[in-house]
C-alpha positions, 0 to 999 in steps of 0.5 A: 500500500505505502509504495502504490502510494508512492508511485501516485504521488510522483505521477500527480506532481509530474503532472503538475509540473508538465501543466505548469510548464504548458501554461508558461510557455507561449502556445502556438497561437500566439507564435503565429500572431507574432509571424503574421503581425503587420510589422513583420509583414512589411519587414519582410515585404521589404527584405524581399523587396531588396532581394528583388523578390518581387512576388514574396515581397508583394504577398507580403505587403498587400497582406499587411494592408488587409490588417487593421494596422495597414489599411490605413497606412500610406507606406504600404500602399506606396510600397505595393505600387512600386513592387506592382510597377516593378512586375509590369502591372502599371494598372494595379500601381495606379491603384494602389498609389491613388489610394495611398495619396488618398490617404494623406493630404500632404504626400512625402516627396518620394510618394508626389513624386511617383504618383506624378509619373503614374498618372500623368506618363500612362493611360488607360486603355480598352483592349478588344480582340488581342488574341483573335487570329491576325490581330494588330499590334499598336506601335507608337507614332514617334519612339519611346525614348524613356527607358522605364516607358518603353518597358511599360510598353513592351509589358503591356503587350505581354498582356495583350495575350491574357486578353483572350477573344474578348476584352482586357484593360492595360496601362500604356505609355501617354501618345499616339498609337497607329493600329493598322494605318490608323491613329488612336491618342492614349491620354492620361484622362479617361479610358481609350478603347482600342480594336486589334481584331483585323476585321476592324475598319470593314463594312462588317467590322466595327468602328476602329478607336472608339475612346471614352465611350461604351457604346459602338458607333453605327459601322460604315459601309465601304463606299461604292466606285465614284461616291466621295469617301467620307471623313475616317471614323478615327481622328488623325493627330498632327505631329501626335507624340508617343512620348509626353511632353512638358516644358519648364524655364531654366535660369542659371549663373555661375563661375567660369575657370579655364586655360588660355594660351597658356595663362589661367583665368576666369569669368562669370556667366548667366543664362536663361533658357527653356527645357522640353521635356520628353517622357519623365528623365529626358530634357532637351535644352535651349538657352541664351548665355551671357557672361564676360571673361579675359580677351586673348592675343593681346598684340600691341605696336609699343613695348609699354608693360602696363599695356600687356594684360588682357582687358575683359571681353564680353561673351554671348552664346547660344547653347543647345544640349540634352539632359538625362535626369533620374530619380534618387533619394527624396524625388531629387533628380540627378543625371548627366548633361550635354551641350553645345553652345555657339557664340561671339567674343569681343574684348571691351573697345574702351580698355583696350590699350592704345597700339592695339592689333589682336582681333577685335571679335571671336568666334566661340563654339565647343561642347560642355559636359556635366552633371546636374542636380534638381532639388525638390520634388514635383510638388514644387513649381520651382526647383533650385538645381546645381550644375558642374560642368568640364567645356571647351571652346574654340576660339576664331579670330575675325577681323585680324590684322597680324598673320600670327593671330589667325590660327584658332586657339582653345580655352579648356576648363569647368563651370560651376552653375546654380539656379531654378527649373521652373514648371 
């Protein structure tokens, strides 16, 4: 009896002490709401992310965004926009970026200026037919020059194919698509319906680039032999462009700093110009620059010493060039920057010293090479920007009167520019 005993007290306190044990330890419920909570979530959509696992880490952010933490949270939808652009699928990143500027007032930089791209560089567009036999395929008017466009593009065609006989809706780039022959606008506003099937334009066929709008039109019939054709059921544009186009002034000044016949010297220069923006990165560039700087050969009849420095000449230039600006930190846009500016230099008349025989004008063209730097984001009308750049310039004396002054000569140095892009 005293060992039956026994044995059960030593089972009853081991079943207690395995109780105890259970209770203190945290259950398996608990593990999974710590693995499936929002913060874990987003770290790591965002690991993914950066390990460009773009699946996993869009699993991951748009599971976060159905949690009640999430719902409401402008970084998760800014996130599954990105990781929606990144995949191709530029209708869903229009989505979830307008529900994330929805969500705050007052957009953080980064978030402006991606909601910008996406809803003013694309388009939304109707898409019949895309995989009946012979069908069309859109080709832009004009080139895609943007790299990030025209891979949106070619995305976008990739999608076509999941579109069966019926109807699909992607996202192309904002422009003019010619069909067939024909002309149909993708704008930024509304919604565009584009016919692929190859039947489209025939008198049973239905009516080719119908745009905002649900209904079809009534079709044609072909015109008989000796009738007057009527006016085509699509619009054609005039000089319609595939890439969108903006402009924005430019004003600059800075410093000059060159070699000259074998002397240093320096200037001062501004400018003022207008900037045509191609897609959202390409600028073509037109500007007036203005500035003065030391004359050159002085050659005089006398050998008075006091009369040998080089009085300043004035400059006028016109200049023309690209820029390539990218996106960095912040919305602030950072890319190189070409030009070529052509122009006249003449030395101030009135310092000139007395006995004076070097040219009385130049002729001044050479390229510049830089870099440029935007500051701000697009929510901004004015944007200050900074430029440093390497230039050459060849110099042609005109009007010379000594033989030794007629070869050209060069001027080698860098410019260092501040100013303001205005949209």
């Amino acid at each position: 009896m005293s060992a039956w005993r026994s044995a059960s007290s030593v089972a009853l306190a081991a079943v207690l002490a395995l109780s105890a044990t259970l209770a203190a330890a945290p259950g398996p419920a608990c593990a999974q709401d710590e693995a499936t909570s929002y913060s874990h979530r987003m770290a790591q959509g965002r690991f993914f992310l950066e390990k460009g696992l773009l699946r996993h880490a869009l699993t991951e952010f748009e599971a976060a965004a159905e949690m009640p933490e999430g719902a409401a949270e402008v970084a998760v939808h800014h996130l599954i926009a990105r990781t929606r652009y990144q995949l191709g699928d530029v209708g869903a990143a229009v989505e979830a970026v307008r529900r994330a500027a929805a969500l705050q007032e007052r957009m953080p930089p980064e978030l402006a200026e991606f909601h910008e791209f996406l809803t003013t560089r694309f388009g939304k567009v109707l898409v019949v037919g895309a995989r009946t036999e012979a069908a069309a395929r859109p080709e832009p008017v004009t080139p895609l020059l943007d790299p990030e466009l025209k891979k949106a593009f070619e995305s976008a065609l990739l999608r076509f194919d999941s579109g069966g006989t019926g109807s699909t809706s992607v996202y192309l780039p904002v422009g003019s698509y010619r069909v067939s022959g024909h002309i149909i606008d993708v704008k930024a506003s509304g919604a565009t319906r584009m016919d692929l099937r190859p039947t489209v334009g025939e008198s049973t066929g239905g009516v080719f680039g119908e745009r905002r709008g649900t209904g079809r039109s009534t079709p044609k019939k072909q015109p008989s032999p000796g009738t007057a054709r009527g006016p085509s059921p699509v619009r054609h544009t005039a000089g319609s462009q595939a890439v969108s186009v903006g402009g924005a002034l430019d004003l600059r000044v800075g410093g000059v700093g060159y070699g000259q016949q074998g002397t240093a010297s320096g200037g001062l220069r501004g400018g003022v110009g207008a900037e045509l923006l191609l897609g959202h990165l390409l600028g073509l560039r037109a500007s007036v620059l203005v500035g003065a700087w030391r004359a050159e050969r002085i050659q005089l009849l006398t050998d008075d010493p006091l009369a040998a420095g080089a009085p300043p000449a004035l400059w006028l230039e016109g200049m023309v060039g690209a820029s390539y600006l990218r996106t960095v930190t912040a919305g602030i846009l950072v890319g190189p920057e070409l030009g070529w500016g052509f122009g006249v230099s003449a030395p101030a008349a009135t310092l000139l010293p007395s006995g004076y025989l070097g040219p009385r004008s130049y002729f001044v063209h050479g390229p510049e090479l830089g870099v440029r730097t935007v500051f701000g984001n697009a929510t901004m009308a004015v944007r200050p920007e900074l430029a440093v750049k390497a230039l050459l310039r060849e110099h042609w004396p005109l009007g010379t009167l000594l033989v030794s002054d007629v070869p050209p000569h060069l001027s080698v140095g860098g410019a260092l520019e501040v100013g303001a892009r205005i949209r």
